[in-house]
PyMOL Python script that loads the backbone (N, CA, C, O; Angstrom):
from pymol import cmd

cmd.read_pdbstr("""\
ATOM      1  N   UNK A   1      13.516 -53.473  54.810  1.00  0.00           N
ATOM      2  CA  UNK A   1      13.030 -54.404  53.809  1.00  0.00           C
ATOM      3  C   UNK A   1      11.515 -54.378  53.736  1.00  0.00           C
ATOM      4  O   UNK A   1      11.025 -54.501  52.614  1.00  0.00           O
ATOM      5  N   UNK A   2      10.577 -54.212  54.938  1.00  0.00           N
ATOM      6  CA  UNK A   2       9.610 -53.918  55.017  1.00  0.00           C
ATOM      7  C   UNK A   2       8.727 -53.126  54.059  1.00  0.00           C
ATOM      8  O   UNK A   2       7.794 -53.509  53.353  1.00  0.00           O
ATOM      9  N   UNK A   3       9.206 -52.062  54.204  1.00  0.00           N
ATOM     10  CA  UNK A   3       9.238 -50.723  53.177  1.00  0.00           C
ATOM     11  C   UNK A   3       9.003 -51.144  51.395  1.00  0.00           C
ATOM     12  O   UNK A   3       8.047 -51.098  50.620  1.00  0.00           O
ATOM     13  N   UNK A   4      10.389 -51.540  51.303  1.00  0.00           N
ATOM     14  CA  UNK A   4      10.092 -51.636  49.428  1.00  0.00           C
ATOM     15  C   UNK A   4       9.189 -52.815  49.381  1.00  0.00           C
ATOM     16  O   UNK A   4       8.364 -52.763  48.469  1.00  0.00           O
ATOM     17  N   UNK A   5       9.139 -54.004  50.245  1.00  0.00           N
ATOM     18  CA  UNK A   5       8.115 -54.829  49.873  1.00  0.00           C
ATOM     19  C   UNK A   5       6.686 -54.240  49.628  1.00  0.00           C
ATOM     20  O   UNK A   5       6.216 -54.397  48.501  1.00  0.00           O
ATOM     21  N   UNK A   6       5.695 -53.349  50.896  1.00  0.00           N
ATOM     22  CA  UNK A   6       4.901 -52.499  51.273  1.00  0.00           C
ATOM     23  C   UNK A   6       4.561 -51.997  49.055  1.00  0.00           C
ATOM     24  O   UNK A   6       3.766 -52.267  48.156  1.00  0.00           O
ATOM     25  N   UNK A   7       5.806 -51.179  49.291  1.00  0.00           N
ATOM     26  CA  UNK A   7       5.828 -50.144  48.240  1.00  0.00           C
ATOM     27  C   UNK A   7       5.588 -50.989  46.925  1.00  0.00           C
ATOM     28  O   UNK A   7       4.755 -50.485  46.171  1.00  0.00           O
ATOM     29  N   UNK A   8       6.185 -52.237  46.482  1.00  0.00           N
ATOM     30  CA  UNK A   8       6.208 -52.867  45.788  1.00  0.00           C
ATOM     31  C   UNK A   8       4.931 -53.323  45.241  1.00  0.00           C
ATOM     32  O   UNK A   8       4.443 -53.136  44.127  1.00  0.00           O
ATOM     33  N   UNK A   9       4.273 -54.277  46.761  1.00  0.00           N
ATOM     34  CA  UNK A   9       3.025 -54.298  46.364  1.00  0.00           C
ATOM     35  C   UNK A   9       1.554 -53.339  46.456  1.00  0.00           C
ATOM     36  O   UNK A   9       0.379 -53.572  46.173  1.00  0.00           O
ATOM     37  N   UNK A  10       2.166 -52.356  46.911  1.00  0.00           N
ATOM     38  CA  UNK A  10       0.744 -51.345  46.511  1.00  0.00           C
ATOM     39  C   UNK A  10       0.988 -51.066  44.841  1.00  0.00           C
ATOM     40  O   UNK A  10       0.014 -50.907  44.105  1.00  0.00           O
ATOM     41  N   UNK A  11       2.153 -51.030  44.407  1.00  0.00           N
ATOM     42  CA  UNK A  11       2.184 -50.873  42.803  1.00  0.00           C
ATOM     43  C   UNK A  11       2.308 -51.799  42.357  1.00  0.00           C
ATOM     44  O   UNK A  11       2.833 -51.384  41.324  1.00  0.00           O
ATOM     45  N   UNK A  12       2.262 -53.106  42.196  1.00  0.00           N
ATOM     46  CA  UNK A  12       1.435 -54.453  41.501  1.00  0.00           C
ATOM     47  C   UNK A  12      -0.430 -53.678  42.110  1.00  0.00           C
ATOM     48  O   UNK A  12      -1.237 -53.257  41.281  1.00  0.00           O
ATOM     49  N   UNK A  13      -0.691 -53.676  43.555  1.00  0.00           N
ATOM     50  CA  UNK A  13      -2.085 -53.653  43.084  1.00  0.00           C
ATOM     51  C   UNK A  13      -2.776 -51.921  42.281  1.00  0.00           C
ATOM     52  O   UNK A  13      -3.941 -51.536  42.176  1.00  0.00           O
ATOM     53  N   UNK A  14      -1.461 -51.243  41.852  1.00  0.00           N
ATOM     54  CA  UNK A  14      -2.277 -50.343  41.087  1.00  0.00           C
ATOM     55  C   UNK A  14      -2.157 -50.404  39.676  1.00  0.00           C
ATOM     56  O   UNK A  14      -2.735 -49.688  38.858  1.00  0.00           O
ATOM     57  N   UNK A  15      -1.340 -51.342  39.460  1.00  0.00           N
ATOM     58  CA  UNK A  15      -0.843 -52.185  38.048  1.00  0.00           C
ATOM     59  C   UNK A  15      -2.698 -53.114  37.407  1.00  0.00           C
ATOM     60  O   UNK A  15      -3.214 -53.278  36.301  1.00  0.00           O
ATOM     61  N   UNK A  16      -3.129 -53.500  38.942  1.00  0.00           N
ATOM     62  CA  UNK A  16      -4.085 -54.721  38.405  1.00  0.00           C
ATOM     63  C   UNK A  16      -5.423 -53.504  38.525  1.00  0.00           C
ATOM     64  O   UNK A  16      -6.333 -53.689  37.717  1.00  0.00           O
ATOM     65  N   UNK A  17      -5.542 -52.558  39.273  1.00  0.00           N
ATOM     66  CA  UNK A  17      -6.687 -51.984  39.253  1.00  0.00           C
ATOM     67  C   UNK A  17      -6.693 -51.113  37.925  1.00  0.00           C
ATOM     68  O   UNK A  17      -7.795 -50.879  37.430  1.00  0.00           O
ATOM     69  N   UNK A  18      -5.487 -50.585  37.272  1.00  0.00           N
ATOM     70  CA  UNK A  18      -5.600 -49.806  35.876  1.00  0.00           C
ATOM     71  C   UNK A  18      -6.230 -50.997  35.198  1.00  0.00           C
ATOM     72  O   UNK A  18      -7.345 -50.767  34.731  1.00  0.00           O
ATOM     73  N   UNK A  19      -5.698 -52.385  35.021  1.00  0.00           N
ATOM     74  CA  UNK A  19      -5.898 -53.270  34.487  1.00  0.00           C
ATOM     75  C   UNK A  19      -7.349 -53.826  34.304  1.00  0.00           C
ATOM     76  O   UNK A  19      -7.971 -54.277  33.342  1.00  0.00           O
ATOM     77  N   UNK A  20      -7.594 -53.635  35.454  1.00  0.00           N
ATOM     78  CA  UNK A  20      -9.416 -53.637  35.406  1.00  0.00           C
ATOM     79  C   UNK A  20     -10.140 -52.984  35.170  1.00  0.00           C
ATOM     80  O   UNK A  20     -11.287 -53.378  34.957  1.00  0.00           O
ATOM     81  N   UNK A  21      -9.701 -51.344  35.083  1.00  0.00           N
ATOM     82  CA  UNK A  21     -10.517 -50.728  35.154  1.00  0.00           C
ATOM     83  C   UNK A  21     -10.757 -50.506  33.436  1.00  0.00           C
ATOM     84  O   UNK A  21     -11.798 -50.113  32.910  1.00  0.00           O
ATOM     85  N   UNK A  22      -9.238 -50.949  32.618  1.00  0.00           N
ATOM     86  CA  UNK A  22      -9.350 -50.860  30.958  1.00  0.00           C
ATOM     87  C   UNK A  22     -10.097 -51.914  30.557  1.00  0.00           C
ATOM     88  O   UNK A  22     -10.607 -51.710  29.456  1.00  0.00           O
ATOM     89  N   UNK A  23     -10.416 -53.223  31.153  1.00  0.00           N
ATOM     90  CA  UNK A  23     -11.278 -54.286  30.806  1.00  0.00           C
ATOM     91  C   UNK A  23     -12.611 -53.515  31.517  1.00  0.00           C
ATOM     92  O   UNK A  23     -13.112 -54.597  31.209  1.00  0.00           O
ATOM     93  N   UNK A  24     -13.372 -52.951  31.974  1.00  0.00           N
ATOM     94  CA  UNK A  24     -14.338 -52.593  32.175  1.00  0.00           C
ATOM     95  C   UNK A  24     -14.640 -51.963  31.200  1.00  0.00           C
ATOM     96  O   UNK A  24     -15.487 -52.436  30.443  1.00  0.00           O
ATOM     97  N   UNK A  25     -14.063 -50.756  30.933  1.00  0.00           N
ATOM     98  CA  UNK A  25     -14.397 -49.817  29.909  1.00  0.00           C
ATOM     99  C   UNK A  25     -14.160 -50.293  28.725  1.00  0.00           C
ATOM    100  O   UNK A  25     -14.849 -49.676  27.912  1.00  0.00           O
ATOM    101  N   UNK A  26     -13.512 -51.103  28.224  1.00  0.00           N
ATOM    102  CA  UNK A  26     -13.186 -52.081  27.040  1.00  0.00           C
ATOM    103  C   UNK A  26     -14.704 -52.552  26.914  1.00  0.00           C
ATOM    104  O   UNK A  26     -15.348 -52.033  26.003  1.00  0.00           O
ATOM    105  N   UNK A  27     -15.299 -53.417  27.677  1.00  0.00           N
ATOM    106  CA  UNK A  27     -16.131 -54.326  27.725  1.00  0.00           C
ATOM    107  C   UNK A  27     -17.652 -53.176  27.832  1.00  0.00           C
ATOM    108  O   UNK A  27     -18.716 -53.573  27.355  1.00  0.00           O
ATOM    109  N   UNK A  28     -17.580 -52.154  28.321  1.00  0.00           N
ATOM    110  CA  UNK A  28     -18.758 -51.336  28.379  1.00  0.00           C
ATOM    111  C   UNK A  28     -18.604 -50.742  26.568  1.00  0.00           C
ATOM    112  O   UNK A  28     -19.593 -50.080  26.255  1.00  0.00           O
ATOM    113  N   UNK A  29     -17.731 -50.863  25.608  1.00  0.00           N
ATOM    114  CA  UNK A  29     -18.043 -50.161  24.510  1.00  0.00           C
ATOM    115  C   UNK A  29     -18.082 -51.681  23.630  1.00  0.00           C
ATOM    116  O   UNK A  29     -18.151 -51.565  22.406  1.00  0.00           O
ATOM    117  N   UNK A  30     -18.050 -52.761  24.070  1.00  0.00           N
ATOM    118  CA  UNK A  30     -19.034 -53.531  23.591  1.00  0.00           C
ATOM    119  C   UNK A  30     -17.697 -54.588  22.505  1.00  0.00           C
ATOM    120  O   UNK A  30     -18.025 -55.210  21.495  1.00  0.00           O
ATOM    121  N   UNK A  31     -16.564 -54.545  22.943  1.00  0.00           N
ATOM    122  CA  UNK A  31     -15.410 -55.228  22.199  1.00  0.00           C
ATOM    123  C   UNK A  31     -15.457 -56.497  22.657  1.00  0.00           C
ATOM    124  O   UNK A  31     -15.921 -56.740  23.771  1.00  0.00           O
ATOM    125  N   UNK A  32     -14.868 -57.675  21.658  1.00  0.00           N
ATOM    126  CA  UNK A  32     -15.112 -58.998  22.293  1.00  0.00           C
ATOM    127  C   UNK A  32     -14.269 -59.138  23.577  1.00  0.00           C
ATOM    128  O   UNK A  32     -13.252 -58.691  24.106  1.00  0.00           O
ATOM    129  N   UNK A  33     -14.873 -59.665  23.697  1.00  0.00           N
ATOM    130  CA  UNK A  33     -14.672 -60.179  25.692  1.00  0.00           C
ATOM    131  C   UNK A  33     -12.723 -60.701  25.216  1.00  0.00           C
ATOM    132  O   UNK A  33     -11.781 -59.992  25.568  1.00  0.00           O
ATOM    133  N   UNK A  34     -12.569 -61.790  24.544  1.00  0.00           N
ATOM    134  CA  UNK A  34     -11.460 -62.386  23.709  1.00  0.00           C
ATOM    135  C   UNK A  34     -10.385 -60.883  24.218  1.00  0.00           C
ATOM    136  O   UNK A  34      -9.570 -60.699  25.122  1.00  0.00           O
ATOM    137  N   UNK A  35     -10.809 -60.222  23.338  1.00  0.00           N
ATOM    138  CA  UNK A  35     -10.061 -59.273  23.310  1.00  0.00           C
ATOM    139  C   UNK A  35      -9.606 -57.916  24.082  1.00  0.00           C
ATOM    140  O   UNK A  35      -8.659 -57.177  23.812  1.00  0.00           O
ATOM    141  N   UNK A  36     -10.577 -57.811  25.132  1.00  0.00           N
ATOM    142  CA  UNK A  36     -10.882 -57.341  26.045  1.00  0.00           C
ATOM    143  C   UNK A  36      -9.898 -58.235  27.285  1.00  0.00           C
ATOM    144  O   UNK A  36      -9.082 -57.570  27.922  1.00  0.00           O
ATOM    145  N   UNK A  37      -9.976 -59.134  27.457  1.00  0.00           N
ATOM    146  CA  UNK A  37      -9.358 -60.174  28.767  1.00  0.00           C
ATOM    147  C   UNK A  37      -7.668 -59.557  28.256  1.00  0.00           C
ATOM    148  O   UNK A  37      -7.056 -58.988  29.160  1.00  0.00           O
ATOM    149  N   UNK A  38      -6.879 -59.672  26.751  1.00  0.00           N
ATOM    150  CA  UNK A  38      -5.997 -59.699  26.135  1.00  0.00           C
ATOM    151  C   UNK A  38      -5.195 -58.039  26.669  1.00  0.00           C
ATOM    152  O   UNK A  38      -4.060 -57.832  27.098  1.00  0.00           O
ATOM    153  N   UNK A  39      -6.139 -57.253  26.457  1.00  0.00           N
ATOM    154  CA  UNK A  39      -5.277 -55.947  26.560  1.00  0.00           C
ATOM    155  C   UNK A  39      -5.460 -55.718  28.405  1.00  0.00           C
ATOM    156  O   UNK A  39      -4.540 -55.328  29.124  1.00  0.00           O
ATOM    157  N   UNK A  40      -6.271 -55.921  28.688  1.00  0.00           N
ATOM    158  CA  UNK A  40      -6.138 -55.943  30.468  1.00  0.00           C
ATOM    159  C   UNK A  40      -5.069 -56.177  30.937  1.00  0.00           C
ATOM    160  O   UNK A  40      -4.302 -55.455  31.574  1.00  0.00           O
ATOM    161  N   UNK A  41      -4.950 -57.945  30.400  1.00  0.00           N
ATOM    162  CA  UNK A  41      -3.648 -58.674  31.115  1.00  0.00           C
ATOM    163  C   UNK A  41      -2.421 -57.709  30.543  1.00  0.00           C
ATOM    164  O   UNK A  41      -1.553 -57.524  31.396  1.00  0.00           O
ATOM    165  N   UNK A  42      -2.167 -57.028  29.208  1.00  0.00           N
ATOM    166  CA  UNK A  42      -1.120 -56.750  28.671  1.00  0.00           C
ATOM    167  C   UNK A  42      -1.336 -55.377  29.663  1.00  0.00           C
ATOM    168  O   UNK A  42      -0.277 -55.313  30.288  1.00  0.00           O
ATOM    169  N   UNK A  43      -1.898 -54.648  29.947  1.00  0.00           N
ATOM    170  CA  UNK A  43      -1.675 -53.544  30.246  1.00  0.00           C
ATOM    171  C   UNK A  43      -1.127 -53.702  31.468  1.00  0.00           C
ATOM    172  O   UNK A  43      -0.250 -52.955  31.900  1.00  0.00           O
ATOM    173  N   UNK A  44      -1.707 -54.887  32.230  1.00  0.00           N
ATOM    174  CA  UNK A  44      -1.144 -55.004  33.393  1.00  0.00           C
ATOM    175  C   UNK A  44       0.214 -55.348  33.358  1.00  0.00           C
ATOM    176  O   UNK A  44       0.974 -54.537  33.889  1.00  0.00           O
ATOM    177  N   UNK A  45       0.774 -56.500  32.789  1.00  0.00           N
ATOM    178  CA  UNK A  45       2.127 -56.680  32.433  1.00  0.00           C
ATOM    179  C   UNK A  45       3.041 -55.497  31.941  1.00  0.00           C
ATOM    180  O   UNK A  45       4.154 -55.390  32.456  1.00  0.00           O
ATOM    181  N   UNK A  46       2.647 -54.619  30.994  1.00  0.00           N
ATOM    182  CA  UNK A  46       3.518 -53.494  30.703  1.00  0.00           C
ATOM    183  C   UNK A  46       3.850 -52.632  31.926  1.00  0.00           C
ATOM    184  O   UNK A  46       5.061 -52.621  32.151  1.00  0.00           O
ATOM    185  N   UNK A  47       3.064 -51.860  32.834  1.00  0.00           N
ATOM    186  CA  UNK A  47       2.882 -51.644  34.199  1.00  0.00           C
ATOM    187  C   UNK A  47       3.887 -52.011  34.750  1.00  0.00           C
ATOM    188  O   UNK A  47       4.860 -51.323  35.062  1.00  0.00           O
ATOM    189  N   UNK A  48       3.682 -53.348  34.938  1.00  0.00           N
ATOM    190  CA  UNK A  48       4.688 -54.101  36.166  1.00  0.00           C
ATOM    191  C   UNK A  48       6.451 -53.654  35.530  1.00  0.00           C
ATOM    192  O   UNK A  48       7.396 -53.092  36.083  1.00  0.00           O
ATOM    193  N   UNK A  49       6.265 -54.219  34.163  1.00  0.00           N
ATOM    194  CA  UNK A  49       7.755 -54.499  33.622  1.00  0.00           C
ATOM    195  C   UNK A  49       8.254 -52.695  33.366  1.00  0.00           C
ATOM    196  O   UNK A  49       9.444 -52.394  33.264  1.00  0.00           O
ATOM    197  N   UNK A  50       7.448 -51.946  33.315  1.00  0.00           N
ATOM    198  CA  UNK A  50       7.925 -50.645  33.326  1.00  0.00           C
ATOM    199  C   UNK A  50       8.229 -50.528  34.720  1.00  0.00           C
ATOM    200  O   UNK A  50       9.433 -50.383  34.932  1.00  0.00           O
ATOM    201  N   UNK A  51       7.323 -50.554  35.972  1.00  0.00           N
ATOM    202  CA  UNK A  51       8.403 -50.971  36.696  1.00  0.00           C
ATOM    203  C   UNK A  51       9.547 -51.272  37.726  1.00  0.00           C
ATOM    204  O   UNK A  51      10.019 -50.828  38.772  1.00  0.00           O
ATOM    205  N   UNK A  52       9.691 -52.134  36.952  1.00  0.00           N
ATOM    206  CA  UNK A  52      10.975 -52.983  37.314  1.00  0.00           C
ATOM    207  C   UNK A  52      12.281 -52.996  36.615  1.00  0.00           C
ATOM    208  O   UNK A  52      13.406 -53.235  37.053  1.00  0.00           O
ATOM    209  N   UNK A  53      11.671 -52.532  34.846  1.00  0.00           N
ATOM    210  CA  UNK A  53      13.168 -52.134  33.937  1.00  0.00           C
ATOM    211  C   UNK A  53      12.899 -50.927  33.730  1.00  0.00           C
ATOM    212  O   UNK A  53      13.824 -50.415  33.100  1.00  0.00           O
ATOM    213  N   UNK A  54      12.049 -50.181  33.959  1.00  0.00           N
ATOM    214  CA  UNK A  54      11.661 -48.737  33.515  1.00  0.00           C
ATOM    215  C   UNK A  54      11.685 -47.331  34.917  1.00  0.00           C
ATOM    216  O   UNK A  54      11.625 -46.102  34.943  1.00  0.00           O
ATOM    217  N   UNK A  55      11.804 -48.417  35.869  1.00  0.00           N
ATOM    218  CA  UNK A  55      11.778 -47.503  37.156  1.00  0.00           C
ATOM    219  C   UNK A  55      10.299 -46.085  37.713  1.00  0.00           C
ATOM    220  O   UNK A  55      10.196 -45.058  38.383  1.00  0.00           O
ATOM    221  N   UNK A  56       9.639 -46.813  37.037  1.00  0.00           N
ATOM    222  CA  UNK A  56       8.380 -46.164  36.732  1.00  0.00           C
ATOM    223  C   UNK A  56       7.679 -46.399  37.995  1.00  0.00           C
ATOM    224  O   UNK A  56       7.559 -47.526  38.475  1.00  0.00           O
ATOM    225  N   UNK A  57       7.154 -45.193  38.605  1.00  0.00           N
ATOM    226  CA  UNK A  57       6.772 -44.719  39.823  1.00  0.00           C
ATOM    227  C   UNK A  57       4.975 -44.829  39.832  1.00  0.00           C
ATOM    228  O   UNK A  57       4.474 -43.708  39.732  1.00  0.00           O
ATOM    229  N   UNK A  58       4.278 -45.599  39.900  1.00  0.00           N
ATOM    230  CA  UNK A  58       3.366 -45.860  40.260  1.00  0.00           C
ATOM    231  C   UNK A  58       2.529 -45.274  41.642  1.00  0.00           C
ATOM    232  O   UNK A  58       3.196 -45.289  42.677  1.00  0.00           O
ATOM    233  N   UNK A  59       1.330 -44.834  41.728  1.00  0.00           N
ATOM    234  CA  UNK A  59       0.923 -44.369  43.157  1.00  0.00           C
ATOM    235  C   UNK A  59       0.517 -45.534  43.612  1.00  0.00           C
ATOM    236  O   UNK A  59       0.071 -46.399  42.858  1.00  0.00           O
ATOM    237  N   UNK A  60       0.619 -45.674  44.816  1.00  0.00           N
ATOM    238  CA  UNK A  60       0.270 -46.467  45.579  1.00  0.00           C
ATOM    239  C   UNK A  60      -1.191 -46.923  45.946  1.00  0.00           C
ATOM    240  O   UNK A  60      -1.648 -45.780  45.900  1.00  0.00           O
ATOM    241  N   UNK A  61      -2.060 -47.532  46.206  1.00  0.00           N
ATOM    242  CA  UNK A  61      -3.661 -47.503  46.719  1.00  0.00           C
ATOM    243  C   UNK A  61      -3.395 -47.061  48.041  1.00  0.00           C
ATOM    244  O   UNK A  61      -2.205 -47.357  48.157  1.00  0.00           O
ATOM    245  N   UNK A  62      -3.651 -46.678  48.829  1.00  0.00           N
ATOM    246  CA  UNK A  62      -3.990 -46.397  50.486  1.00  0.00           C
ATOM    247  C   UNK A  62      -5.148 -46.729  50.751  1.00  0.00           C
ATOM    248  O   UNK A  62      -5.956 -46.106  50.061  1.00  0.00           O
ATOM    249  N   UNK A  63      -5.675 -47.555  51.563  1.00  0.00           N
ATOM    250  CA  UNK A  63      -7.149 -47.525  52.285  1.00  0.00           C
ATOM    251  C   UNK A  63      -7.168 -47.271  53.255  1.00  0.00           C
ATOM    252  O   UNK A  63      -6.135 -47.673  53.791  1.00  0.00           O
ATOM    253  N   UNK A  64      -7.909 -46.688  54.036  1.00  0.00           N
ATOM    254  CA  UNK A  64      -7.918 -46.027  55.081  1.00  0.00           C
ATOM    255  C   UNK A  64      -8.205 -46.934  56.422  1.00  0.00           C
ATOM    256  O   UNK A  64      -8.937 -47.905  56.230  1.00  0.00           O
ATOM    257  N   UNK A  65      -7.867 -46.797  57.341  1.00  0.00           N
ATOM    258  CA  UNK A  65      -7.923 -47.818  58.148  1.00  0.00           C
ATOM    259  C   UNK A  65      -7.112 -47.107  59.572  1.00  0.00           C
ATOM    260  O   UNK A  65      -6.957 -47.777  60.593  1.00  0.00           O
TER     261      UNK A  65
END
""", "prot")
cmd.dss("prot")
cmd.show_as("cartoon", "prot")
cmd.util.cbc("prot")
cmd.orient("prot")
């Protein structure tokens, strides 16, 4: 059980780092912030729900340690 939890959440946090990294670059070409916050969160949500109904294989983050 360990395992898929582990696995689970390294792909929520590579769900939220795509997610940030499209609100960065969103926000560096100068789009309203409004709208910018909007596709982050959605991108992040599509991510997750792909998945969970989509079975969509996400890499994991690793930090080294």
């Amino acid at each position: 059980m360990t395992a898929s939890v582990t696995a689970v959440g390294g792909t929520c946090g590579s769900a939220v780092i795509a997610g940030i990294a499209a609100f960065l670059m969103l926000q560096a070409v100068r789009m309203p912030r409004r709208w910018v916050s909007h596709w982050g969160v959605l991108l992040i949500v599509a991510l997750r729900m792909g998945r969970i109904y989509g079975r969509w294989h996400l890499p994991a983050l690793q930090l080294p340690g």
